[in-house]
Every structure is written in structure tokens, then in C-alpha cells.
N, C-alpha and C positions, 0 to 999 in steps of 0.2 A: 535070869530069863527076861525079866521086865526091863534090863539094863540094856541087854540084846535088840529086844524090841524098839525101846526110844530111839539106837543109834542105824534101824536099820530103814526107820520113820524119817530119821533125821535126812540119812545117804540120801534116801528117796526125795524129801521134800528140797533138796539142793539144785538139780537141771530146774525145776520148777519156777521154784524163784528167780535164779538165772535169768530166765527168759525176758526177752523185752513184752511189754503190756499188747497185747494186739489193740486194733485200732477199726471202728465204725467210721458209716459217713457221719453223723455227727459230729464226730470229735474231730474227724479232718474240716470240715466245712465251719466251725467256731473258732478255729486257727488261724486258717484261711478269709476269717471276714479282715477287711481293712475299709474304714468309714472314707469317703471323698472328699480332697484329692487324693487320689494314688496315682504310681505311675511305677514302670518298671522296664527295663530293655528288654530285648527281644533279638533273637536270632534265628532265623527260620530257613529250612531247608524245602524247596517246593522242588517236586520232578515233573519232566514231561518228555513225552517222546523226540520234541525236534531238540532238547538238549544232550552234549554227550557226558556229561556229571547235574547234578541239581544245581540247581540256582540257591548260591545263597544270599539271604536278607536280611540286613542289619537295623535295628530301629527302636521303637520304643513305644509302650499303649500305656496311653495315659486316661484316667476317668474323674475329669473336672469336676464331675457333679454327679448325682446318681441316675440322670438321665441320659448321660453319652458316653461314648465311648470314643476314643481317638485312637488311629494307627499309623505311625509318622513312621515312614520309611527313608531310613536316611544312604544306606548303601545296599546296589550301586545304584540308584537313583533318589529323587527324593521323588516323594508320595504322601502325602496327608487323607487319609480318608477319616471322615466323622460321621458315628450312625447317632442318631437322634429321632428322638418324636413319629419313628415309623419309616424314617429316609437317611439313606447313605448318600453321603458327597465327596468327591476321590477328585483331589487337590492336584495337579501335575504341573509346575510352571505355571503358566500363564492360562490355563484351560482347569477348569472347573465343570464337571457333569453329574447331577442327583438323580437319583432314580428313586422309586419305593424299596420297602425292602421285601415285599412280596415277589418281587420279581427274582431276590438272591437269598433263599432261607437258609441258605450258609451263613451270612452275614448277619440275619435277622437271629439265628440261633447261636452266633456266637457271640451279638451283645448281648445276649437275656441269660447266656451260660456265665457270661464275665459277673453281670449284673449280681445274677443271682449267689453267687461263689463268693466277691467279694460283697456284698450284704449278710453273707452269712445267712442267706434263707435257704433253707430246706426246701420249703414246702414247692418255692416257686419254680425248685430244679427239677423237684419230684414231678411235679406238675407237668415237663418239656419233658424227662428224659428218665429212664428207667435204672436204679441206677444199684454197683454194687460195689463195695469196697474191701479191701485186703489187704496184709502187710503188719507193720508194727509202728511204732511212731516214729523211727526216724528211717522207717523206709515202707513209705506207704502208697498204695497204688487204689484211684478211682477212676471206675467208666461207667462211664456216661453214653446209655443206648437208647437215639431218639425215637420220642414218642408221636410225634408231627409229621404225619405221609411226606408232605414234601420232603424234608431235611432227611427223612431216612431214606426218599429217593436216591440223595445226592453223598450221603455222609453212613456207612454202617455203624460206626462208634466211636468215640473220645477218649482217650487213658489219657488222666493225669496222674504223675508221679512226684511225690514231692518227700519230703522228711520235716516233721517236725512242722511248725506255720510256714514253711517255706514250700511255695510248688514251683517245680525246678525245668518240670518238660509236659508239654501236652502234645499226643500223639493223636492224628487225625487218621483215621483211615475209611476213605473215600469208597463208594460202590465200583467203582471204576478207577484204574490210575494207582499211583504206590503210595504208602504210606505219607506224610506230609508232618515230619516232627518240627515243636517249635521248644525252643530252649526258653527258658524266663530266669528271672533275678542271678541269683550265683552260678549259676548254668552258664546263662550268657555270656556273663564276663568275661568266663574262663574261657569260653571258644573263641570270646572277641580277640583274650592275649594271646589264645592257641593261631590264632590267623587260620587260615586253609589246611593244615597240616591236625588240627581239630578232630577229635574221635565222638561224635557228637552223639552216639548212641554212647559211649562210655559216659559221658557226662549228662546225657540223660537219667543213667541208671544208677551217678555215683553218688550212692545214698548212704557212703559207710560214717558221717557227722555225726555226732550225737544228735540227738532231737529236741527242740527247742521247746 
């Protein structure tokens, strides 16, 4: 009977261990620190009504230091914008225009999100944006719901999706307007060799890698 018992202990404790570890914000955001410089490519999908598909954008954000943040737009135009010390400046040719960033808390909330993500600070993400996580490590999903009147005016919440120290897609979704997904690191690549023919929510969500 007690033979019985151990092996019916045993059956039982097998989907169990099986299972991948699930995964807090913690553990995603200690992954996800990388100290300055970093930088990593970028694929972004933007829609708007006078478009008849989204506009895609090819490029790269790069964070020189831990005060700024860079977003070099390389196709199909070039674009350099750099948020710093409280002011964005958005590079185009030969024309150059800064603004505060009070005037674009999109802008203002996606350097302090980048910031805070790659420093690996908790406290300073908690601080902006309400936040909940789920999944397992090499398929793990956070969002991020802001805490700042303005930004929630403009932005309802943030899903980043990544596996493992790798975040792969962050999904914007706007009060208004259609979702706004951006591919990052191994993500992008892949849509860069997919060209136009690219399944870019597939590769948002393909998180079947082991986890790093």
C-alpha cells in the first residue's frame, strides 16, 4: 500500500515539475537591466486614418548615458530625436526643433519607462505606472498602466512581451487610434529579413526560445 502511495505521489508530482517557473516583475526587470551604452534596433508599426496599411519604421534607440535616450529613424526617412534633461529634439535634414517634454508626455513617459526598465529600477517604474506581470520565463508578458493624468490621457497601457533578458515587442495602446506595436532586438531582425511580407504580431508573440 505504501508502494502504491509513493508512486501515485510520484505520477502526481511530474506535470508539476514539468512546468516552466512562472515569473514576477522582478525577475523580468533584473533581466532586463542593461548599464549605458545600450542600443538595439527597432521596427515599428504606426497607423492612421489617412494611411491605407501602417506605416512601417525601421531604426534603432540607442541610451549613451543614463540621461538620454536616442531614436534614430533610419527608414523610410531619417529622423534622429534625443530626449534629455526634460527636452526632446527631433533631427530631420537640415532642420532641427526642441520642445519641452511637458508639452508630449508620451515622449516624457517613454524616456523614464526606457530609463527605468534598463536601470533595472523597480521602484521608479512603480512610481509612473501601475504595473502587472505574467507568463513564465521564456514567455513573459508586462504592462505597464499609467499613473500621470496626462500620459493616461494620451496612452491606456503598455504590454511588453519578451523571454527570458530579451524584450522582443512593446505594445502601445493609445486612448484613441489602433494599437501601435514596436518590435525590438531578435524581433526586429527577423521582420527586418522578413521585409514587408513580415507577420509582425507572430513575432511579437514568438516566444517559444528557451529562456535565457
Amino acid at each position: 500500500m505504501l508502494a502504491v502511495l509513493v508512486l501515485l505521489l510520484a505520477a502526481t508530482a511530474l506535470p508539476l515539475a514539468a512546468q516552466p517557473a512562472a515569473v514576477d516583475s522582478a525577475w523580468i526587470l533584473q533581466r532586463l537591466a542593461r548599464p549605458a551604452p545600450v542600443s538595439t534596433p527597432f521596427v515599428e508599426l504606426r497607423g492612421s486614418a489617412m494611411l491605407k496599411a501602417p506605416l512601417r519604421i525601421e531604426g534603432e534607440y540607442a541610451r549613451p548615458d543614463d540621461d538620454t535616450l536616442v531614436r534614430e529613424v533610419r527608414v523610410p526617412y531619417a529622423e534622429t530625436t534625443t530626449i534629455r534633461d526634460g527636452e526632446a529634439s527631433i533631427a530631420r535634414g537640415r532642420s532641427t526643433r526642441s520642445f519641452a517634454l511637458s508639452r508630449a508626455p508620451e515622449l516624457a513617459g517613454l524616456q523614464a519607462s526606457f530609463g527605468a526598465l534598463l536601470a533595472g529600477d523597480a521602484a521608479a517604474l512603480e512610481r509612473d505606472y501601475r504595473i502587472e506581470s505574467r507568463g513564465r520565463r521564456e514567455d513573459w508578458t508586462l504592462v505597464l498602466v499609467p499613473r500621470d493624468a496626462a500620459l493616461a490621457a494620451s496612452v491606456r497601457d503598455i504590454t511588453l512581451r519578451g523571454r527570458g533578458a530579451e524584450l522582443r515587442c512593446i505594445e502601445t495602446r493609445p486612448t484613441e487610434g489602433d494599437l501601435q506595436r514596436t518590435l525590438l532586438a531578435g524581433a526586429a531582425r527577423a521582420a527586418v529579413a522578413a521585409g514587408e511580407g513580415a507577420d509582425y504580431e507572430a513575432l511579437c508573440r514568438d516566444l517559444g526560445a528557451a529562456a535565457q
